[in-house]
GUMAR-16362 format. One record per atom (N, C-alpha, C): residue in three letters; atom name; y, z, x. Coordinates in steps of 0.02 Angstrom, whole numbers, padded with zeros to 5 digits, always signed. Atoms other than C-alpha are relative to their C-alpha. Layout:
N
+-----+------+--------+--------+--------+
! res ! atom !     c2 !     c3 !     c1 !
+-----+------+--------+--------+--------+
! ALA !   CA !      Y !      Z !      X !
...
+-----+------+--------+--------+--------+
% end
This chain:
81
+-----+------+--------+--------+--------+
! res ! atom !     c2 !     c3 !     c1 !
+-----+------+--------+--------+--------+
! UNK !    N ! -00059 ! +00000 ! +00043 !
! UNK !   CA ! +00000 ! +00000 ! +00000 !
! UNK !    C ! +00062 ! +00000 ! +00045 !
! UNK !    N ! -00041 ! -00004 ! -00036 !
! UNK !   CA ! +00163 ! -00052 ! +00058 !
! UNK !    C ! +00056 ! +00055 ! -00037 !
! UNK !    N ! -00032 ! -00053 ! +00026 !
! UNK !   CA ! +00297 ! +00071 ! +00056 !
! UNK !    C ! +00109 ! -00064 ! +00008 !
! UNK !    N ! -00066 ! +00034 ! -00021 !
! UNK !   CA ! +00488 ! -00013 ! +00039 !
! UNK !    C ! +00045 ! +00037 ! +00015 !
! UNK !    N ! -00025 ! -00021 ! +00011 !
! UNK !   CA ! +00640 ! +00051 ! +00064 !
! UNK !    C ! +00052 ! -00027 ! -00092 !
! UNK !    N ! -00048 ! +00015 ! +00090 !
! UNK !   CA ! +00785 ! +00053 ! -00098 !
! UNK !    C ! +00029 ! -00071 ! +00005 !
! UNK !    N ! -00033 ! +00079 ! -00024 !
! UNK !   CA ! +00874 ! -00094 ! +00005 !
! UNK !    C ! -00035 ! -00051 ! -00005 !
! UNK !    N ! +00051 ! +00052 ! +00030 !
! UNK !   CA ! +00730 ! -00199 ! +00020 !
! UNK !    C ! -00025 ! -00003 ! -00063 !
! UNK !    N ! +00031 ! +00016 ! +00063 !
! UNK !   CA ! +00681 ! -00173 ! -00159 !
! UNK !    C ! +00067 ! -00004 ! -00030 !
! UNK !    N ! -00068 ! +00028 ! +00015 !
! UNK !   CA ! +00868 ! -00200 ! -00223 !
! UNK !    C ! +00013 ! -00071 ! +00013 !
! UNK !    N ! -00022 ! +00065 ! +00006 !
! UNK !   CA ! +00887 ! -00359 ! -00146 !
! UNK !    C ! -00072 ! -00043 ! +00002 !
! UNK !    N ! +00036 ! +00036 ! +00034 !
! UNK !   CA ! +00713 ! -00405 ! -00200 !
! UNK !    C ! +00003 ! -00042 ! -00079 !
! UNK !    N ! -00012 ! +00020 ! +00069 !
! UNK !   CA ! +00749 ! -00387 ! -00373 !
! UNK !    C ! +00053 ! -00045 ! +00005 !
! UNK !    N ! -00080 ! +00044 ! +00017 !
! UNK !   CA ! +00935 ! -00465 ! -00355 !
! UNK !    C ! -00029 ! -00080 ! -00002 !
! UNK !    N ! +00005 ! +00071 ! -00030 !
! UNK !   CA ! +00858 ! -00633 ! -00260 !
! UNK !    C ! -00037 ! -00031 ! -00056 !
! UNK !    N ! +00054 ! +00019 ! +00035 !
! UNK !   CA ! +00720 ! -00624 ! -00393 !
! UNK !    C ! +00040 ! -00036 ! -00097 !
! UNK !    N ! -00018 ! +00017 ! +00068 !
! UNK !   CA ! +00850 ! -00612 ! -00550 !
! UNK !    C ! +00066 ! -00079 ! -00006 !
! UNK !    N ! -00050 ! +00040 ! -00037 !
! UNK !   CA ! +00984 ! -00731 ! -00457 !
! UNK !    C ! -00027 ! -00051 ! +00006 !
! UNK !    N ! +00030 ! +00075 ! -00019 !
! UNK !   CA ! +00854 ! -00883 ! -00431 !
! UNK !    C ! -00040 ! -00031 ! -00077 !
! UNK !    N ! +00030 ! +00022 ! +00079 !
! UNK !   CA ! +00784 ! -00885 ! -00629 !
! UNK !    C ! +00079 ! -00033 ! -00021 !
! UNK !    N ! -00053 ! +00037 ! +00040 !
! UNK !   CA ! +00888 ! -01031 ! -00712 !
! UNK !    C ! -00007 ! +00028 ! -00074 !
! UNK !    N ! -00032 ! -00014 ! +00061 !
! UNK !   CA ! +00916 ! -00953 ! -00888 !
! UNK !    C ! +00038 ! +00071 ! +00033 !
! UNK !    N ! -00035 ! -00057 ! +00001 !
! UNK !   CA ! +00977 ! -00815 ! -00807 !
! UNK !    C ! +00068 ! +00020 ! +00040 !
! UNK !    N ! -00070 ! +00020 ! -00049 !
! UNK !   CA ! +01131 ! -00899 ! -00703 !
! UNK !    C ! +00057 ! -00022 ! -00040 !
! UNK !    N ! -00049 ! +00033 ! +00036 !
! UNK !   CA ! +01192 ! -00937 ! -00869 !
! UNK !    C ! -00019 ! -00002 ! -00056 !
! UNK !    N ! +00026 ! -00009 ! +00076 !
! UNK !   CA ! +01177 ! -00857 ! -01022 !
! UNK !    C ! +00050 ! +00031 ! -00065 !
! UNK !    N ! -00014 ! -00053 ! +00046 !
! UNK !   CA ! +01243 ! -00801 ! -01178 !
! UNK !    C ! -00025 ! +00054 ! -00039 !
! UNK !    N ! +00062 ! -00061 ! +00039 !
! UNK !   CA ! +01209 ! -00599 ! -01255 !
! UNK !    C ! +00054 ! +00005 ! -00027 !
! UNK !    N ! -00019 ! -00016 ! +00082 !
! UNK !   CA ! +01266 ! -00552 ! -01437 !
! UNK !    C ! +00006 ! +00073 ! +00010 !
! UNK !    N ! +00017 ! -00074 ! +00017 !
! UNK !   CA ! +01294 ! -00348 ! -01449 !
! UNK !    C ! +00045 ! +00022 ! -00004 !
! UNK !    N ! -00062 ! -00043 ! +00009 !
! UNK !   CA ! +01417 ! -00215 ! -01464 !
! UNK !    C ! +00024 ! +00025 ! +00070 !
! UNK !    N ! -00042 ! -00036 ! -00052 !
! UNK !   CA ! +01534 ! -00135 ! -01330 !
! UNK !    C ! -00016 ! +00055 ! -00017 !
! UNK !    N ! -00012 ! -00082 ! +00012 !
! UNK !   CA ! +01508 ! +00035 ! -01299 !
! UNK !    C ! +00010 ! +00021 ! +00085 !
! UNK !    N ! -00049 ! -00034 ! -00069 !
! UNK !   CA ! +01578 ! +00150 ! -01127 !
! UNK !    C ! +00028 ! -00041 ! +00017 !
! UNK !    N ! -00063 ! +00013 ! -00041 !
! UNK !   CA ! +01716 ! +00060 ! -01089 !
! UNK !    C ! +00029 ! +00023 ! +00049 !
! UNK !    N ! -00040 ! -00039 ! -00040 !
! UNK !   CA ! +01802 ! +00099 ! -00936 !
! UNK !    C ! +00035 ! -00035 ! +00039 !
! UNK !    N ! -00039 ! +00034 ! -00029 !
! UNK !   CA ! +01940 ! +00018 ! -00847 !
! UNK !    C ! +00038 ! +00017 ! +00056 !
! UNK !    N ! -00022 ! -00035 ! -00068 !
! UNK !   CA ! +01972 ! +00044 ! -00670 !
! UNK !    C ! +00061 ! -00012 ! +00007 !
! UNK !    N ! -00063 ! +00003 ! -00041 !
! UNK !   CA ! +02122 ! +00056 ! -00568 !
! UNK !    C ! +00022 ! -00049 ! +00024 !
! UNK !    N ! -00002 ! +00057 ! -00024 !
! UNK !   CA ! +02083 ! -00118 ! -00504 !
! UNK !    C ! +00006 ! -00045 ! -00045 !
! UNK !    N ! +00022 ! +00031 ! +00078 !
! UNK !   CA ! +02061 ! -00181 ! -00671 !
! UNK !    C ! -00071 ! -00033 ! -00007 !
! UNK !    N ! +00071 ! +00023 ! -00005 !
! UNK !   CA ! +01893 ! -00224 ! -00660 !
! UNK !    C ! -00019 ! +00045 ! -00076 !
! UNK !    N ! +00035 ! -00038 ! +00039 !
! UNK !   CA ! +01793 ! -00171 ! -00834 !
! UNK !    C ! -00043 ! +00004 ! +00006 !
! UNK !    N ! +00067 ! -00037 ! +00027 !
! UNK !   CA ! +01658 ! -00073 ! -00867 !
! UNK !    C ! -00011 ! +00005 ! -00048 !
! UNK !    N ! +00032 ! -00019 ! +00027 !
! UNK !   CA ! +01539 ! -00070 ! -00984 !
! UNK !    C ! -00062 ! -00030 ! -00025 !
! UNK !    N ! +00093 ! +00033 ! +00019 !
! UNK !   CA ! +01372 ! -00110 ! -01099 !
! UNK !    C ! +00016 ! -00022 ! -00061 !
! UNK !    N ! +00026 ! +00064 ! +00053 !
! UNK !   CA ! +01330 ! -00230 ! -01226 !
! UNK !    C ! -00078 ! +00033 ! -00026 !
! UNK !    N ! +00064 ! -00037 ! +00021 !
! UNK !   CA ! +01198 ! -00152 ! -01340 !
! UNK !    C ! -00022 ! -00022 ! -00062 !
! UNK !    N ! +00037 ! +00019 ! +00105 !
! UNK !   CA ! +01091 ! -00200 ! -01510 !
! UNK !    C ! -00030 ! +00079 ! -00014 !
! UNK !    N ! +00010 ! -00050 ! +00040 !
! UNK !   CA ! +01001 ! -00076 ! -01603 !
! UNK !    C ! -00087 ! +00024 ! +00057 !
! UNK !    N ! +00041 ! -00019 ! -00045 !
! UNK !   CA ! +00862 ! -00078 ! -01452 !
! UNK !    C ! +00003 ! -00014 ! +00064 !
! UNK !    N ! -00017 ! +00023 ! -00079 !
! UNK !   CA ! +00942 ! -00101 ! -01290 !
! UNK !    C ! +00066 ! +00009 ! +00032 !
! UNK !    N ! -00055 ! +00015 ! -00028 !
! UNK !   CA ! +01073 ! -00096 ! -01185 !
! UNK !    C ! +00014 ! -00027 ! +00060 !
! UNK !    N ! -00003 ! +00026 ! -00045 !
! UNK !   CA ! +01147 ! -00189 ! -01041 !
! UNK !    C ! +00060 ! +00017 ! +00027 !
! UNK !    N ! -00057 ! +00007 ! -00053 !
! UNK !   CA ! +01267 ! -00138 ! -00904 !
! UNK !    C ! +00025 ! -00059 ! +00014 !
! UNK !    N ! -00051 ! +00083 ! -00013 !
! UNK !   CA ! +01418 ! -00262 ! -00882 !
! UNK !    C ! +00058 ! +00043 ! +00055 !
! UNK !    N ! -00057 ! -00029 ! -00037 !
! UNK !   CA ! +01558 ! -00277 ! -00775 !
! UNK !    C ! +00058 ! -00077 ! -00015 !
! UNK !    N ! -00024 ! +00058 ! -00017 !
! UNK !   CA ! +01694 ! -00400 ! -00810 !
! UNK !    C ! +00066 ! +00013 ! +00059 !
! UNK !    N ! -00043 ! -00019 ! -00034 !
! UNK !   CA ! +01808 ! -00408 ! -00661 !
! UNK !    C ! +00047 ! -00032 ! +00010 !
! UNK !    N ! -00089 ! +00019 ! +00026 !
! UNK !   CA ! +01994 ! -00423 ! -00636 !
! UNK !    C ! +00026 ! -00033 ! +00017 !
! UNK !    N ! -00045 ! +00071 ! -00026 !
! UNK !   CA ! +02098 ! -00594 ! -00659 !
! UNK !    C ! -00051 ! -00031 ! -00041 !
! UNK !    N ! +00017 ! +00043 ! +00028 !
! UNK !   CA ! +01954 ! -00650 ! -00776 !
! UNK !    C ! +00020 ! +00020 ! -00067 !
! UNK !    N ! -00013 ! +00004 ! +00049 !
! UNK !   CA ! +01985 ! -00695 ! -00946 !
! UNK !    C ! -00040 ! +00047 ! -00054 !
! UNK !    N ! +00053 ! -00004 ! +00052 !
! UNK !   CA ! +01935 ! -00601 ! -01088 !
! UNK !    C ! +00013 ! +00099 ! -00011 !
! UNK !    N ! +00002 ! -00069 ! +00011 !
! UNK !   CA ! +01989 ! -00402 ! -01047 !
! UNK !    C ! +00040 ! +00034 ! -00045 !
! UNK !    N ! -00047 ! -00057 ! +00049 !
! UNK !   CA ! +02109 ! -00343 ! -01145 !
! UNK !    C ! -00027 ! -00025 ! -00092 !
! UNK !    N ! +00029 ! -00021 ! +00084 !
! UNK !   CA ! +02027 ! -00377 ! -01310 !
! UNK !    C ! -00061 ! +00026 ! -00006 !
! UNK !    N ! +00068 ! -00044 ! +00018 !
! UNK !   CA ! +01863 ! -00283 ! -01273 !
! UNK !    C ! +00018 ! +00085 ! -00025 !
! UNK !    N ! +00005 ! -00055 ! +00049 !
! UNK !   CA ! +01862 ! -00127 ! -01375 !
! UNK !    C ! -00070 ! +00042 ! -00009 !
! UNK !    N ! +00043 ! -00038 ! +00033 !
! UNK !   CA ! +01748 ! -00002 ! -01400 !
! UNK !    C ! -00034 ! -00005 ! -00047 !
! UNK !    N ! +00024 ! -00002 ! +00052 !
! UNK !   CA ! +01631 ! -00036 ! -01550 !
! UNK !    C ! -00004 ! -00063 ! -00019 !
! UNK !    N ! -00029 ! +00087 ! +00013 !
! UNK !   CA ! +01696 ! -00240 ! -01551 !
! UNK !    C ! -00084 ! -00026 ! +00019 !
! UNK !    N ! +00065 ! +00049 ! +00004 !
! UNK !   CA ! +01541 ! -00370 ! -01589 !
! UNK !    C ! +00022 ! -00059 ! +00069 !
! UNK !    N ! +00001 ! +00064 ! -00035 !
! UNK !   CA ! +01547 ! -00486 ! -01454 !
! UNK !    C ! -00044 ! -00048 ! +00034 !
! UNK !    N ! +00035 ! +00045 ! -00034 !
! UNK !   CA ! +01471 ! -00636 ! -01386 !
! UNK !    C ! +00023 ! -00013 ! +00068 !
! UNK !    N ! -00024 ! -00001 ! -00059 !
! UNK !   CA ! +01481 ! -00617 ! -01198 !
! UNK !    C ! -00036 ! -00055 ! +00045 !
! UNK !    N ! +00031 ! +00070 ! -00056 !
! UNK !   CA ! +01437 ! -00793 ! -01059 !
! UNK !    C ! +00014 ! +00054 ! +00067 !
! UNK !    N ! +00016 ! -00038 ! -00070 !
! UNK !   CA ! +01384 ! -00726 ! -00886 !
! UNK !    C ! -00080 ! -00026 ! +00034 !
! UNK !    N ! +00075 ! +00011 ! -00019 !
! UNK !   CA ! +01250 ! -00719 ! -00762 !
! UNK !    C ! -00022 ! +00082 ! +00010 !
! UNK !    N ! +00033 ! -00064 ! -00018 !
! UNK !   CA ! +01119 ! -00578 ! -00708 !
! UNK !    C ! -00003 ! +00006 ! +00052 !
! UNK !    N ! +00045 ! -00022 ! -00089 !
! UNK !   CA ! +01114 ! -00504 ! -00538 !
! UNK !    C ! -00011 ! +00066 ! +00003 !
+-----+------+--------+--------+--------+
% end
């Protein structure tokens, strides 16, 4: 049994979610919930249905931050890494 470290298994998964084509370019449907808006303006937060949730980040100078809201339905375009 091999043993990894966190680094090597971090940028296993990344290379692994980073090289699947639906996943360089997708759209997800869900609600906003923790919002948080840095100092840099970068946002934080998750996109969730009624069985899931997904950590987001949109970061700052792209389109689209100042109308995310807390509780707001949105259809968010992105990739996965």
């Amino acid at each position: 049994m091999e043993i990894y470290t966190v680094s090597q298994l971090a940028e296993y998964v990344r290379g692994t979610l980073e090289r699947d084509p639906l996943l360089r370019d997708v759209w997800v449907s869900g609600e906003v919930t923790n919002l948080f808006r840095s100092g840099a303006g970068h946002v934080y937060f998750a996109v969730k249905d009624s069985n899931a949730a997904m950590k987001s980040v949109l970061f700052a100078g792209n389109a689209g931050a100042q109308h995310l809201t807390s509780g707001a339905q949105i259809n968010a375009h992105g990739r996965v890494s």
